[in-house]
KEDO-571835 format. One record per residue: x, y, z of N, C-alpha, C, O in turn; residue number from 1; residue in one letter. Coordinates in steps of 0.1 Angstrom, whole numbers. Example, Ala and Ser with C-alpha at 12.3 -4.5 7.8 and 13.67 -1.06 7.14 Angstrom:
<sites>
132, -57, 78, 123, -45, 78, 132, -33, 78, 142, -33, 85, 1, A
128, -22, 71, 137, -11, 71, 129, 0, 79, 134, 11, 80, 2, S
</sites>
This chain:
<sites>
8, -12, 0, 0, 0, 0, 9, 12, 0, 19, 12, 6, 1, X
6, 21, -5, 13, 35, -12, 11, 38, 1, 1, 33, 7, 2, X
18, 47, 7, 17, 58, 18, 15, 74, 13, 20, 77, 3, 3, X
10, 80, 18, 9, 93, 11, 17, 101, 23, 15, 102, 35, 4, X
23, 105, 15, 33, 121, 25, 28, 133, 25, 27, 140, 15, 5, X
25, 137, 38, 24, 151, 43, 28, 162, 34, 22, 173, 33, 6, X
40, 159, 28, 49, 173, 24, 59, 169, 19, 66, 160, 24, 7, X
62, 175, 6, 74, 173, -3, 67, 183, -13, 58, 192, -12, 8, X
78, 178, -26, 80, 187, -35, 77, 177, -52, 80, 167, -58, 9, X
68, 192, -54, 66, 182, -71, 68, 196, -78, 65, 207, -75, 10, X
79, 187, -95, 80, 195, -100, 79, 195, -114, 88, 189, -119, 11, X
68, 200, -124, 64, 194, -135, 72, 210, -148, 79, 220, -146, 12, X
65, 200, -165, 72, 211, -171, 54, 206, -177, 48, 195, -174, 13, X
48, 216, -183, 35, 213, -191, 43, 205, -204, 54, 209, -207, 14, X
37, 195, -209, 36, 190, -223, 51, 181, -222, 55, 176, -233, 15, X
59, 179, -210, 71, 174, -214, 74, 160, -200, 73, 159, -188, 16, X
75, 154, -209, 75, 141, -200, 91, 134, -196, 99, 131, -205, 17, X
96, 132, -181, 103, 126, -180, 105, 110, -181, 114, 103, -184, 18, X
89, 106, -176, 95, 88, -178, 88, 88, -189, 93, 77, -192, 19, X
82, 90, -198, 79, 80, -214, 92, 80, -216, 99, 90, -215, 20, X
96, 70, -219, 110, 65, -233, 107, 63, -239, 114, 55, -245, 21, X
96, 65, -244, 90, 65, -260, 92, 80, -267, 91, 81, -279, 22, X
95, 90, -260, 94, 107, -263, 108, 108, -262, 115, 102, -254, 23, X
112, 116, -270, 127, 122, -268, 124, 134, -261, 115, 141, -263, 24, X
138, 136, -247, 141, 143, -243, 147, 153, -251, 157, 149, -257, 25, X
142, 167, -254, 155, 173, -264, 150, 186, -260, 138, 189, -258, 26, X
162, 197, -258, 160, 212, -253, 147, 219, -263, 139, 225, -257, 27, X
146, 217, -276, 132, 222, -281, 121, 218, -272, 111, 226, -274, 28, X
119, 207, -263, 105, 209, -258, 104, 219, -240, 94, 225, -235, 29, X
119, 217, -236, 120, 230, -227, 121, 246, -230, 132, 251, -235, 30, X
113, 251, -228, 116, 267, -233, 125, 271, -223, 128, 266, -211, 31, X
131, 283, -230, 145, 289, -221, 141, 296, -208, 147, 299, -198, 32, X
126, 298, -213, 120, 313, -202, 120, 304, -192, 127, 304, -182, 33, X
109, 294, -193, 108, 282, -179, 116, 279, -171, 116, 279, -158, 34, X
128, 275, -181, 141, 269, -174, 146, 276, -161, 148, 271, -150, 35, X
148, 287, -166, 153, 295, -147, 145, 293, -139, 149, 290, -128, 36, X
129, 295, -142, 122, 291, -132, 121, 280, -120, 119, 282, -107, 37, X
122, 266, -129, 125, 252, -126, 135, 251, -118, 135, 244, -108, 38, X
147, 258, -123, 158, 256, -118, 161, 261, -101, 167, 256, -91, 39, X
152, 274, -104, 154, 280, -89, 147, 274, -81, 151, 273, -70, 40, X
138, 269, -83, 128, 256, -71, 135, 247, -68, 134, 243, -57, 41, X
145, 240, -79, 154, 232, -72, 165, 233, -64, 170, 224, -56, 42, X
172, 248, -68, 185, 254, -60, 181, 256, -44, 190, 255, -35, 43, X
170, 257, -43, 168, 264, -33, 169, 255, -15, 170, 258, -4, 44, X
168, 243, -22, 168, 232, -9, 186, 231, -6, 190, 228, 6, 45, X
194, 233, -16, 208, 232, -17, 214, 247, -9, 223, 249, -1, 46, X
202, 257, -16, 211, 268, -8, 204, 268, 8, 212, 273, 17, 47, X
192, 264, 12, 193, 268, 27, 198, 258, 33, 195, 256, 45, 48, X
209, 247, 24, 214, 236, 30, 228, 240, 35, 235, 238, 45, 49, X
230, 245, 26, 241, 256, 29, 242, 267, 41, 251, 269, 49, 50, X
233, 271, 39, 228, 284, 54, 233, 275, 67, 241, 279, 76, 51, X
224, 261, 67, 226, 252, 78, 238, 245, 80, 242, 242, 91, 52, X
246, 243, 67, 259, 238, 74, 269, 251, 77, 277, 247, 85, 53, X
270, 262, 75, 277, 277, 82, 270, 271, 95, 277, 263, 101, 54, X
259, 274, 100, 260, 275, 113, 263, 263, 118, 262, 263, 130, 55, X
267, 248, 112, 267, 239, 119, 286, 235, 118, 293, 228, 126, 56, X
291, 243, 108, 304, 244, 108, 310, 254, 120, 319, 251, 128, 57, X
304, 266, 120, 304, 275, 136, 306, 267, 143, 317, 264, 145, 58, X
294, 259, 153, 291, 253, 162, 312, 242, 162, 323, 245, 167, 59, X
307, 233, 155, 324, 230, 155, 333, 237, 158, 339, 236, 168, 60, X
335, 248, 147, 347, 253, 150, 350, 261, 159, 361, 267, 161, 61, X
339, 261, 165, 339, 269, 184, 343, 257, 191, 345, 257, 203, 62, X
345, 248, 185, 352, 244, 202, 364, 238, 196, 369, 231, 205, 63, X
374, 238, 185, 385, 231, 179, 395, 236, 194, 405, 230, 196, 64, X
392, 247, 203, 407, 248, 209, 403, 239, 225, 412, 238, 233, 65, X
389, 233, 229, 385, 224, 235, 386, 212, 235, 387, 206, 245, 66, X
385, 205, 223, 384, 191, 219, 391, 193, 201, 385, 192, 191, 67, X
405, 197, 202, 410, 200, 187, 408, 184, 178, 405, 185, 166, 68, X
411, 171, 182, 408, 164, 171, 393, 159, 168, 389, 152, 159, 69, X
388, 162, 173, 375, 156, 174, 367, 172, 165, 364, 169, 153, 70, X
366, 178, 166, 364, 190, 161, 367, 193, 150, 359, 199, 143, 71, X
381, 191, 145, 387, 189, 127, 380, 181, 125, 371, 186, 119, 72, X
378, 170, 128, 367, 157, 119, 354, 164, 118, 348, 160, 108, 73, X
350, 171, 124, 334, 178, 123, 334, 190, 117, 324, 197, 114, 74, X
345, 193, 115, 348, 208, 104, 354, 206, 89, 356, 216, 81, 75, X
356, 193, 86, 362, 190, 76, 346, 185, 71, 340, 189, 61, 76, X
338, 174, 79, 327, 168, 72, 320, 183, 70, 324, 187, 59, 77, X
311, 192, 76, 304, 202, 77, 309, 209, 64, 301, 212, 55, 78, X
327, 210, 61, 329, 221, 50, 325, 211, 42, 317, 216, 33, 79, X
326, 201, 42, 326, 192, 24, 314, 194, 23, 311, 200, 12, 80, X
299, 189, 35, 287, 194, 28, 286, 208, 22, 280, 211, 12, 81, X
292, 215, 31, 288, 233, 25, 293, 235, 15, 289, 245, 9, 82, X
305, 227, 7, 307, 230, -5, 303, 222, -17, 305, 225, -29, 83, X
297, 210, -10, 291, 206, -22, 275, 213, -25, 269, 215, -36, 84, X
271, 217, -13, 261, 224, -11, 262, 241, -19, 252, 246, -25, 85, X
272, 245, -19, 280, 258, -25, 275, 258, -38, 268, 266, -43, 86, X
282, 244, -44, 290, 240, -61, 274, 238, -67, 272, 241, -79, 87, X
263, 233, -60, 254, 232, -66, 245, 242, -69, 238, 243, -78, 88, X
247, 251, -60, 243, 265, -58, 246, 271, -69, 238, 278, -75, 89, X
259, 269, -73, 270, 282, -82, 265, 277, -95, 262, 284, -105, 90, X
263, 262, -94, 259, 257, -113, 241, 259, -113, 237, 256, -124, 91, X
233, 262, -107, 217, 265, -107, 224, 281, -112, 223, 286, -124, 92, X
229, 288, -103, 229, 301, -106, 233, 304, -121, 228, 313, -127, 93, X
244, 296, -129, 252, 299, -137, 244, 297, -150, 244, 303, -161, 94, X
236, 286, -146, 223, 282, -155, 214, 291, -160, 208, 291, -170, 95, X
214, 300, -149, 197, 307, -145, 207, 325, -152, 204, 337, -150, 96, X
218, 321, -159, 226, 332, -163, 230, 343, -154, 228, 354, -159, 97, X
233, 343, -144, 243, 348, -132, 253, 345, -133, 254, 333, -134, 98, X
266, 353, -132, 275, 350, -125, 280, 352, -112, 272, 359, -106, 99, X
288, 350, -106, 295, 355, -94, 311, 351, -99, 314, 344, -109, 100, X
321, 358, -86, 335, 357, -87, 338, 344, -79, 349, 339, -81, 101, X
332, 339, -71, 329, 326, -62, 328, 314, -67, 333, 304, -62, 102, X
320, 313, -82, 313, 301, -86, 328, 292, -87, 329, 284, -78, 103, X
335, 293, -93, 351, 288, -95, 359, 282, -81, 366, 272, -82, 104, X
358, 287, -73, 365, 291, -60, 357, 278, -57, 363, 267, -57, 105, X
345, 280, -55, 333, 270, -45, 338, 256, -53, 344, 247, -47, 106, X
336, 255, -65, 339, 240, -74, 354, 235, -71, 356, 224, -69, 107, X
361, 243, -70, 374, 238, -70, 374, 234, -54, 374, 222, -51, 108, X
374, 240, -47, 373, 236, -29, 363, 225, -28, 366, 217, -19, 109, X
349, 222, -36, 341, 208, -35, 351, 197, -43, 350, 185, -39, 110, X
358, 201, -54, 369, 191, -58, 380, 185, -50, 385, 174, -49, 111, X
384, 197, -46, 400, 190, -36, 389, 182, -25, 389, 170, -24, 112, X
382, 188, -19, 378, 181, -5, 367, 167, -10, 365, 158, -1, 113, X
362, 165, -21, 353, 150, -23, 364, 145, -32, 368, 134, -28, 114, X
370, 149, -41, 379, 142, -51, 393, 138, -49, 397, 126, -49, 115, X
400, 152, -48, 414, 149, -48, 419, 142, -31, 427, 133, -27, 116, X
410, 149, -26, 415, 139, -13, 419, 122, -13, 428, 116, -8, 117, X
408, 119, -20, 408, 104, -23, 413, 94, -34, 411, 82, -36, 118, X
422, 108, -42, 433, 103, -51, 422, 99, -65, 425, 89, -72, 119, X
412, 108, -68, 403, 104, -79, 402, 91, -83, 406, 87, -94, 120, X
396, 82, -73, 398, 68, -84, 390, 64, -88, 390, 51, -88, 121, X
380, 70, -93, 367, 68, -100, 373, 79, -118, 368, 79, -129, 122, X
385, 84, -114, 383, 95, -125, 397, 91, -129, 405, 90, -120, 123, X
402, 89, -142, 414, 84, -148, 422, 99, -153, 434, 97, -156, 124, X
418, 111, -155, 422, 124, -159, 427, 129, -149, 420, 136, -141, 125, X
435, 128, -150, 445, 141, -136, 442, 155, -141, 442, 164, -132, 126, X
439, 158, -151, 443, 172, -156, 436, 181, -147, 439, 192, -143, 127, X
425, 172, -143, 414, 186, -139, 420, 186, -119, 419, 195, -111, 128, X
424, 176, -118, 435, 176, -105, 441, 190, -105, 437, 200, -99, 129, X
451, 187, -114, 460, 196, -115, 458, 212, -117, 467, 220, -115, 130, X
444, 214, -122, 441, 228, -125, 436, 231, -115, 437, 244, -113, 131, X
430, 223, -103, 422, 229, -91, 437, 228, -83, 441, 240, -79, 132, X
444, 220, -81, 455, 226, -71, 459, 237, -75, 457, 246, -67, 133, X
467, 240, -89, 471, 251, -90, 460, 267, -87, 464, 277, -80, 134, X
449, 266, -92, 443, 279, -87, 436, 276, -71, 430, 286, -66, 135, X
436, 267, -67, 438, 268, -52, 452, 270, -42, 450, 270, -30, 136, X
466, 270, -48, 474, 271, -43, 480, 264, -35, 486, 269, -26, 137, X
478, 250, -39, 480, 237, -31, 490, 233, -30, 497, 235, -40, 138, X
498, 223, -17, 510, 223, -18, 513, 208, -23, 507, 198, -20, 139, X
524, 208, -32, 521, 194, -42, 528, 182, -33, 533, 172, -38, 140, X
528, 185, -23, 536, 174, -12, 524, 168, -1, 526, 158, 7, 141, X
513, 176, 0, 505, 176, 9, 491, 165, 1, 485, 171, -8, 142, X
489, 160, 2, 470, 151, 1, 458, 162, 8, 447, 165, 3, 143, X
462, 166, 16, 445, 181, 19, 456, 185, 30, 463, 182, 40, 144, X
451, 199, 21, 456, 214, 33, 440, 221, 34, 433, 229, 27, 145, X
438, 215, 44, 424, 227, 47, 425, 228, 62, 426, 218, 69, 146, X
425, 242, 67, 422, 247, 76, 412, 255, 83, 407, 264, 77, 147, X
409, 251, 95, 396, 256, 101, 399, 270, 109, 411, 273, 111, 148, X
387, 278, 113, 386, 293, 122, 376, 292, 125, 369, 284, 119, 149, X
372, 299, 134, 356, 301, 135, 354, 309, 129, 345, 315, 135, 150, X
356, 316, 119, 351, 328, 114, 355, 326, 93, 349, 332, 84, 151, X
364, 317, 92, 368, 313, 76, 377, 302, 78, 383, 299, 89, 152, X
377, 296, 63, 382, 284, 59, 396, 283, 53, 395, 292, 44, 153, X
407, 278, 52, 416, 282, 45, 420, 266, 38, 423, 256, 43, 154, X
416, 270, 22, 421, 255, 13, 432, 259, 5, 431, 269, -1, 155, X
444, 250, 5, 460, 257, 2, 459, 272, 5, 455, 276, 15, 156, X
465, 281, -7, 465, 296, -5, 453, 303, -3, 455, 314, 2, 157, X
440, 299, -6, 426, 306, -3, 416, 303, 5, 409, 293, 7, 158, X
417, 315, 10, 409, 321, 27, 395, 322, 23, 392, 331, 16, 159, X
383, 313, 28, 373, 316, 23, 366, 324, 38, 370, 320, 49, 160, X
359, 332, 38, 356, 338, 48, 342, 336, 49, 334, 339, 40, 161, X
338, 331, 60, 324, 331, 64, 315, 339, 61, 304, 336, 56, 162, X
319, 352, 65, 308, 365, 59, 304, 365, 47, 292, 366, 44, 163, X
316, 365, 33, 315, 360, 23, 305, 353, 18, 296, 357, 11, 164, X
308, 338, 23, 296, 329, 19, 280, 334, 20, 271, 334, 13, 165, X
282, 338, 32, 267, 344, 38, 263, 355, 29, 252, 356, 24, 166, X
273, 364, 27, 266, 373, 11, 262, 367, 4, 250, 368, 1, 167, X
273, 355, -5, 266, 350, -15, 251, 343, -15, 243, 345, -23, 168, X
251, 336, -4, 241, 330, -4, 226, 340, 0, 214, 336, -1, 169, X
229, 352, 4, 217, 359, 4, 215, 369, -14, 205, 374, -19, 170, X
232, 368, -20, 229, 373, -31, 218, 363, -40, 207, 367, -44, 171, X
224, 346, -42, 219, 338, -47, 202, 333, -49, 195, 328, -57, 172, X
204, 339, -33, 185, 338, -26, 177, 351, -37, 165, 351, -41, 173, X
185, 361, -37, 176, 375, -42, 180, 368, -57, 172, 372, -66, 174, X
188, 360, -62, 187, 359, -82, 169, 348, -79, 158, 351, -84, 175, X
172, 338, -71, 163, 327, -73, 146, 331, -68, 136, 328, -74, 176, X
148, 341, -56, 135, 346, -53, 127, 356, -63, 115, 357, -65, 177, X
137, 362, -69, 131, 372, -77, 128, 363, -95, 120, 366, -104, 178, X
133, 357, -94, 131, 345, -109, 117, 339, -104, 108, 342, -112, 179, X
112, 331, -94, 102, 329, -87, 92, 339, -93, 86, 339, -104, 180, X
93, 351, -80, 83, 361, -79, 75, 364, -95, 63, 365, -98, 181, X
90, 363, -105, 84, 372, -116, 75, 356, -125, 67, 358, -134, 182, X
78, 344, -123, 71, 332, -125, 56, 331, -119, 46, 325, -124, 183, X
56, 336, -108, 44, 338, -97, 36, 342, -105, 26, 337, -109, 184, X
43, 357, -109, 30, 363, -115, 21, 366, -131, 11, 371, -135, 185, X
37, 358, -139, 33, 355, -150, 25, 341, -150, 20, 335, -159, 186, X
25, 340, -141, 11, 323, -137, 19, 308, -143, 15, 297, -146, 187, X
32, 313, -141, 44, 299, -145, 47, 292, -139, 53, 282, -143, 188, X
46, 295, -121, 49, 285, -110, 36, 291, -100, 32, 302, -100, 189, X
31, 281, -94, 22, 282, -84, 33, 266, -71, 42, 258, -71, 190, X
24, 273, -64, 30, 264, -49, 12, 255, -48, 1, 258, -48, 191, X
20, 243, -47, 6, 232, -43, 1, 238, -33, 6, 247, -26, 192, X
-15, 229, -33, -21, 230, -20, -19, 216, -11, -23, 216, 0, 193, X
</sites>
C-alpha cells in the first residue's frame, strides 16, 4: 500500500514528459524562459542547505581549541557538505545566467575536498587535478591542506571567509526569489495546495 506524504515537493514542465522512453528528451520541448524558473525551485533546498551547514560548521569550529581532534573531523565533514552544497548552488545560478567571482572558488574547494583527497579513483584524468591545485594554491607534497577558524576556511592559499559565503548565499537567494516572484506572477509557477 502506497503511503501518502504530508509534504514534499513536485516538479512538472507542461507537455514534457520525464518517464515516457517512447518521447525524446530534447532542449526544443524545454523553453528557455521556464528553465530558470524550474531551476530555482530546485537550488533552493541546496542553498538553505548551505545556510545550515555555516551555522553547523560554527558550532564545530567553536570548540577546535577544547576538543581539537575531534572537532577537525566535524569541520572538515560540515565544510565538504557546505561546498558541495556551495558548487550546486553556483551551477543553478550559472544556468539561471548569473554570474559570481565565487562560482570557481566553490567547485574547485568541492573538488579538492570529495575528489582529490581520495586520489580520484573513480576518474582516470589528472588534468582537472592539477588545474584545481594550482588555482587553489596547493601544496604538491600535501593530500588536503584545509584549515579551520571560527570565522573562515583556508584550502592551500585561499581564505574563504564566512561572511562572504553568507553574502553569497543571500545574493543567490535574491537571483532565485526574484526568478520565482516574476514566474508567480506571470502564472508559470504556483506552490501546491
Amino acid at each position: 500500500m502506497a503511503r501518502k506524504m504530508s509534504y514534499g515537493i513536485k516538479v512538472s514542465y507542461p507537455g514534457f514528459s520525464v518517464t515516457d522512453l517512447e518521447k525524446e528528451r530534447s532542449q526544443q520541448k524545454s523553453s528557455v524562459e521556464a528553465l530558470p524558473n524550474l531551476l530555482s525551485s530546485l537550488a533552493l533546498p541546496y542553498l538553505f542547505g548551505a545556510k545550515t551547514q555555516i551555522k553547523r560548521y560554527e558550532n564545530s569550529a567553536s570548540l577546535l581549541s577544547k576538543r581539537s581532534a575531534l572537532s577537525t573531523m566535524e569541520c572538515l565533514h560540515e565544510v565538504s557538505a557546505l561546498f558541495e552544497d556551495l558548487n550546486t548552488v553556483a551551477m543553478y545560478v550559472k544556468k539561471c545566467n548569473q554570474h559570481h567571482k565565487c562560482h570557481w572558488l566553490f567547485r574547485d574547494i568541492c573538488n579538492h575536498i570529495r575528489h582529490t583527497i581520495r586520489e580520484d579513483f573513480d576518474v582516470e584524468n589528472k588534468s582537472i587535478k592539477n588545474e584545481t591545485a594550482k588555482r587553489l594554491g596547493l601544496d604538491s607534497k600535501l593530500q588536503i591542506n584545509i584549515g579551520f577558524d571560527t570565522d573562515s576556511i583556508k584550502v592551500g592559499e585561499k581564505v574563504v571567509e564566512l561572511v562572504d559565503v553568507k553574502a553569497y548565499l543571500d545574493w543567490a537567494e535574491g537571483v532565485f526569489t526574484e526568478i520565482i516572484d516574476r514566474a508567480k506572477k506571470d502564472g508559470a509557477f504556483r506552490e501546491m495546495e
